[in-house]
N, C-alpha and C positions, 0 to 999 in steps of 0.2 A: 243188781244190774246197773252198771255206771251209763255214764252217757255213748261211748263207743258202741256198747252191747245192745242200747236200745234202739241206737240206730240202726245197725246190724239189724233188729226182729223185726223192725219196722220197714223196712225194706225187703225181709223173706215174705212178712205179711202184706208185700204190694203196696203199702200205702206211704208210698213218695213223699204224697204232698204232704205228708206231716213230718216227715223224715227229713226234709230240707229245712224246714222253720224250725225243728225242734229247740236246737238251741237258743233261737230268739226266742222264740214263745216263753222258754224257761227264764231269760232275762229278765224279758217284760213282765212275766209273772210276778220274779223278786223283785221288781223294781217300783210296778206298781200293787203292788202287795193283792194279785189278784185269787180269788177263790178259786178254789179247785176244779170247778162245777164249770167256771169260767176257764179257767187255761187249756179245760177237755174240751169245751163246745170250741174255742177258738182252732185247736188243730183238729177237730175233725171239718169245723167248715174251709179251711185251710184245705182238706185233702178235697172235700166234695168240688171246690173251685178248682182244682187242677185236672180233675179227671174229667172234668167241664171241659175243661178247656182242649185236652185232648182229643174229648172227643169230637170236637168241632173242628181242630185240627183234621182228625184224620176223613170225618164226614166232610171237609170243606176242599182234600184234597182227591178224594175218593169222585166229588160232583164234576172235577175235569173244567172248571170253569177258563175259559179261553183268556180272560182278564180279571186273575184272581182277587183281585184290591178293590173290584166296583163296589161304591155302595153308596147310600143314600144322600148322605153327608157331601159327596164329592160331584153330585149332578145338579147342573143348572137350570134349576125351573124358569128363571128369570129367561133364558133363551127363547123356550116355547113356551111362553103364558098359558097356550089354549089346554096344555097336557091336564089333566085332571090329576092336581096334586092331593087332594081329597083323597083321591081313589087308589092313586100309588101307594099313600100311606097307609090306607086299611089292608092293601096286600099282603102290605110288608108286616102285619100283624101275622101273617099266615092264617087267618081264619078259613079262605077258602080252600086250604087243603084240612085242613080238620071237616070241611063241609065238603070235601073232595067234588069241588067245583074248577071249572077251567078257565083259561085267561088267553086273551087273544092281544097283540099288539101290532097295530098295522100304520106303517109311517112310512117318507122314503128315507134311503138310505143315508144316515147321519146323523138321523133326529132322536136318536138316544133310546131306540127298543132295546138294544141289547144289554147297554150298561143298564137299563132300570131291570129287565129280566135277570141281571144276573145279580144284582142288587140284593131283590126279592129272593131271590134262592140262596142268598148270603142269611137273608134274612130268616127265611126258614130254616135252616142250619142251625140255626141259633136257638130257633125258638122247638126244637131236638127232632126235627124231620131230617131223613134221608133227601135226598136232591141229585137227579144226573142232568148233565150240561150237555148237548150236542148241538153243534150246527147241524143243517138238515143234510146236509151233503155226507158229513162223516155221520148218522145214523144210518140215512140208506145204505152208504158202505161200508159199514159193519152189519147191517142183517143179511145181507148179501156173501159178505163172508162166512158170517153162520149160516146159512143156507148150503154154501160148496162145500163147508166141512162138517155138516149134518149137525149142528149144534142149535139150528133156529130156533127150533121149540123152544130150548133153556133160555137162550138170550129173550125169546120175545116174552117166555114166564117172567124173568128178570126184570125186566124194562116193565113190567103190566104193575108189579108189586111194588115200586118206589112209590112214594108218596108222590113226589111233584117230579115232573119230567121236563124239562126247559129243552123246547123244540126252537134252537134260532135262526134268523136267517132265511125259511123259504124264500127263495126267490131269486137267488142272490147266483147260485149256478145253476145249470140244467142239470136237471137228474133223469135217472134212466127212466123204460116206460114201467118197470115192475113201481115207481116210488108211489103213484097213487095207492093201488094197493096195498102195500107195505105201512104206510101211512093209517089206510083206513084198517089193517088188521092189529093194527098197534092201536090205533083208537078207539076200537069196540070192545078190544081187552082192558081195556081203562076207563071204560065209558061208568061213571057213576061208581067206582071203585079207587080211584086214585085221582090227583088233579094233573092237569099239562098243562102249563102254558107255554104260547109256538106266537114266532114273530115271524111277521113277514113285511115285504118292502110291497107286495103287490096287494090290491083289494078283493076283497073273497071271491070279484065277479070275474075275475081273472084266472080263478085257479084251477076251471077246469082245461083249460088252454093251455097253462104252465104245467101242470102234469100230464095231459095228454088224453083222461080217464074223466070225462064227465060226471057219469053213472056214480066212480068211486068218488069222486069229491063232493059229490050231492050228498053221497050218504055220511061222508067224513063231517062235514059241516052240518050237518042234521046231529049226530051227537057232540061234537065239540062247540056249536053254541046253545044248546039246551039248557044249559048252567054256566053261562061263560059272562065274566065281565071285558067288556071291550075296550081297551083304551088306544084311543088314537093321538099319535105323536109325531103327526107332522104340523103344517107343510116344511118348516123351515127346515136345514141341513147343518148340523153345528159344522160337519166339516169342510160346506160348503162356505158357512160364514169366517171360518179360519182362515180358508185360504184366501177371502178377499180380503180378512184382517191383514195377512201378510203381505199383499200385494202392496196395500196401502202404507202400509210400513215399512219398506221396500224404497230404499233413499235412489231419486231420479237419478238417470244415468245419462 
């Protein structure tokens, strides 16, 4: 079998990622006069990193994230001192969806819940969890849609069985009066089964006013903080701070 052929089987047999290196592999082999033993283990970990890679690919496009590129690396603690950077970085271990524990982030709007929420769900991705991304607004209105087209059940199975469920944004529009409930039926299917973490700009004491459902937000927050780490990421607004950076930069007129 010459080199054309083996790349040819290695290819019907799926395995790319050895398929692409093979050549090098085989150079480096001649060149640095490597053992056998060695030029095998080098393209198979060659393939197992590609289909790594893949699959974060397609799990990372699959989670729908609204600002695909957030991540740890790129968010400024130095902004908000008081954020518990401690606490972010144990998230972003994904521990508590292995412990299918919940996560609450409550700050106003600009102080960075969303990019760390989606950060973390980068980060679980990673570390080989599923993840769905919705603002709270496009969740209520797609169970809303599955409900007119008889689909609910399916979608709310769906949504029950992801590992971590990244709820962003309450607060941020008004939602109908069905979202309390819709909320708390989605939360009690995942109660101690899967983890969520949900950002919001308002503080928990606010929420039965913002959805409209007392009763249901009593009981919503009766299981989502029962296992929930809390991190709060205000007072300050980065993008309140930007726009006074730009003012001030901003050559008098």
């Amino acid at each position: 079998m010459n080199l054309v052929e083996l790349d040819h089987a290695l290819r019907k047999l799926r395995l790319s990622g050895m398929a692409d290196v093979l050549e090098t592999r085989l150079r480096q082999a001649q060149s640095d006069k490597m053992a056998p033993l060695d030029l095998v283990s080098a393209l198979v970990s060659d393939e197992l990193l590609r289909r790594q890679d893949r699959l974060f690919a397609r799990r990372h496009k699959l989670a729908r994230f609204r600002d695909p590129e957030r991540a740890l690396d790129s968010f400024d603690f130095d902004f908000n001192k008081k954020i518990n950077r401690a606490l972010v970085y144990e998230l972003a271990t994904a521990n508590f969806v292995a412990q299918r524990e919940d996560v609450l982030f409550l700050g106003p709007p600009g102080s960075g819940k969303s990019h760390l929420a989606q950060a973390i769900g980068r980060a679980a991705i990673q570390q080989g969890y599923r993840v769905v991304y919705r603002e709270a607004h496009t969740l209520i209105e797609e169970i809303a849609d599955a409900t007119l087209d008889g689909t609910r059940k399916d979608y709310l199975v769906e949504l029950a069985t992801v590992p971590l469920l990244i709820i962003d944004d309450l607060g941020m529009r008004k939602l109908p009066h069905t979202a309390a409930e819709d909320l708390l039926e989605l939360v009690m299917r995942r109660y101690e089964r899967a983890s969520t973490l949900l950002t919001s700009n308002r503080p928990v004491d606010d929420w039965g006013k913002l959805l409209g459902d007392t009763a249901a937000v009593t009981a919503l927050l009766d299981r989502l903080l029962h296992h929930a780490h809390v991190l709060k990421c205000g007072p300050r607004s980065w993008r309140t701070k930007t726009q006074t950076d730009l003012r001030q930069e901003a050559p008098a007129r």
